[in-house]
C-alpha positions as CSV (number, residue, x, y, z in Angstrom):
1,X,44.6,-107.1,-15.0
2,X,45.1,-105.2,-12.3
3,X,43.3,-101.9,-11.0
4,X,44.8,-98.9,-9.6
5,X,43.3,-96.8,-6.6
6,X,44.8,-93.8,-6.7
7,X,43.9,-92.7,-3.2
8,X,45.5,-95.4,-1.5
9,X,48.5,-95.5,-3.8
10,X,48.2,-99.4,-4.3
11,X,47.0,-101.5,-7.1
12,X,44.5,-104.5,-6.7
13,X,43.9,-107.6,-8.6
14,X,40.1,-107.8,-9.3
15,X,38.0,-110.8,-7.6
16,X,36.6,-112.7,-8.3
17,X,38.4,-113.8,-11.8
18,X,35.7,-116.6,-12.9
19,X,31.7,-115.7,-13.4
20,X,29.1,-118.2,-14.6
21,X,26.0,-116.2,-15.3
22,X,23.8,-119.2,-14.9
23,X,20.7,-117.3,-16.3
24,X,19.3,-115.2,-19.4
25,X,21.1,-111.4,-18.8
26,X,21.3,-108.8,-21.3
27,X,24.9,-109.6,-23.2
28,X,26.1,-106.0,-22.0
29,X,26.6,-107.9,-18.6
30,X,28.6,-110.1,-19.5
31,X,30.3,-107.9,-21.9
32,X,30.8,-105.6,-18.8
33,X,32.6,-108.3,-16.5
34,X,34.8,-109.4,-19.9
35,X,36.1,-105.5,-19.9
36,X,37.0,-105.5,-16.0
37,X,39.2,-108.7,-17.1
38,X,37.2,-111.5,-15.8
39,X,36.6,-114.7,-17.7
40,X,32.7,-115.0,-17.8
41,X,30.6,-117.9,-18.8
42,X,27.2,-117.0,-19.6
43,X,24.7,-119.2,-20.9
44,X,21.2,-119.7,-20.1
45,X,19.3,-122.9,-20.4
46,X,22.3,-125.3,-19.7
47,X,21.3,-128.4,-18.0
48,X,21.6,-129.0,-14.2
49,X,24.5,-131.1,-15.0
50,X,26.5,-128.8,-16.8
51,X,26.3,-126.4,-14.5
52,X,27.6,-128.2,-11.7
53,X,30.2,-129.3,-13.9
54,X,30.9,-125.0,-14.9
55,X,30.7,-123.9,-11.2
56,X,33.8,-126.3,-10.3
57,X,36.2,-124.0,-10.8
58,X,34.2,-120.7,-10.6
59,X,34.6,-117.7,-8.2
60,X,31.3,-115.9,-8.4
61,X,27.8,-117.1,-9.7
62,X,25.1,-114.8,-11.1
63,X,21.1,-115.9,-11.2
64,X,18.0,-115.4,-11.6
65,X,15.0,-117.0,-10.6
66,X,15.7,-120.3,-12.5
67,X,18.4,-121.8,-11.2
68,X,18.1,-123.2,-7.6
69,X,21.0,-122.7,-5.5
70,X,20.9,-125.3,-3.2
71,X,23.7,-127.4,-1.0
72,X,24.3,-129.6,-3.8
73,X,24.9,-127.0,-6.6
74,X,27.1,-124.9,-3.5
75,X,29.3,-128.5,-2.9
76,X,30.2,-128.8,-6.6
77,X,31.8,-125.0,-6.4
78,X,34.7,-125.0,-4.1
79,X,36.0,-122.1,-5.0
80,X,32.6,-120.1,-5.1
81,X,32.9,-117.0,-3.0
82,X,30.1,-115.2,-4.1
83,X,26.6,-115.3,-5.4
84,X,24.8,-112.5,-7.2
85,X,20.7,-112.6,-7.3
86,X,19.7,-110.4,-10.4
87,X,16.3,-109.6,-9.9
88,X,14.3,-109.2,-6.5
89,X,13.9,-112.5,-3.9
90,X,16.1,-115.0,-3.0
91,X,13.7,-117.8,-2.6
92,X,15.5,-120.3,-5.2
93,X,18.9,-119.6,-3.1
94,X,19.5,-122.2,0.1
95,X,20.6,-118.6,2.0
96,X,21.7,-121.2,5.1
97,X,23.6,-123.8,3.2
98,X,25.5,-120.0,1.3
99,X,25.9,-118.6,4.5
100,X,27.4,-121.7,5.7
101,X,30.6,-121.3,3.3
């Protein structure tokens, strides 16, 4: 999928292209990502285990406040370029080891 911007006259491919929403969001979220194109994997509750195995090949990563973004969950997600915080706080988010990448 590709947007258009008609005021610079060029088209852009949207990024990232992968979401895990790690956490309970409304489904409109997700359903809002699915319509910009992006393939979205949202489910709450999965074990700390899954997710590391879900972020492997992920672009952006949405939480809340109960998943812990820490250096090991940042390692297993090479590709990871961004991190979304829904809610207020960041203090289960290893800001340092994010910055870092």
């Amino acid at each position: 999928m590709q947007l258009e911007n008609p005021s610079a006259g060029t088209s852009v491919t949207p990024y990232p292209t992968k979401i895990v929403i790690a956490d309970s969001l409304p489904d409109s979220a997700a359903g809002l990502l699915r319509q910009m194109g992006w393939k979205v994997d949202a489910r709450a509750r999965r074990s700390r285990e899954e997710l590391l195995h879900d972020l492997k090949d992920a672009d952006g990563l949405i939480v809340r406040s109960n998943t812990q973004v820490d250096a090991e969950l940042l390692a297993s997600a090479p590709q990871l370029k961004i991190i979304a915080r829904a809610g207020t706080g960041v203090e289960n988010i290893d800001v340092r080891a994010a910055s870092a990448r």
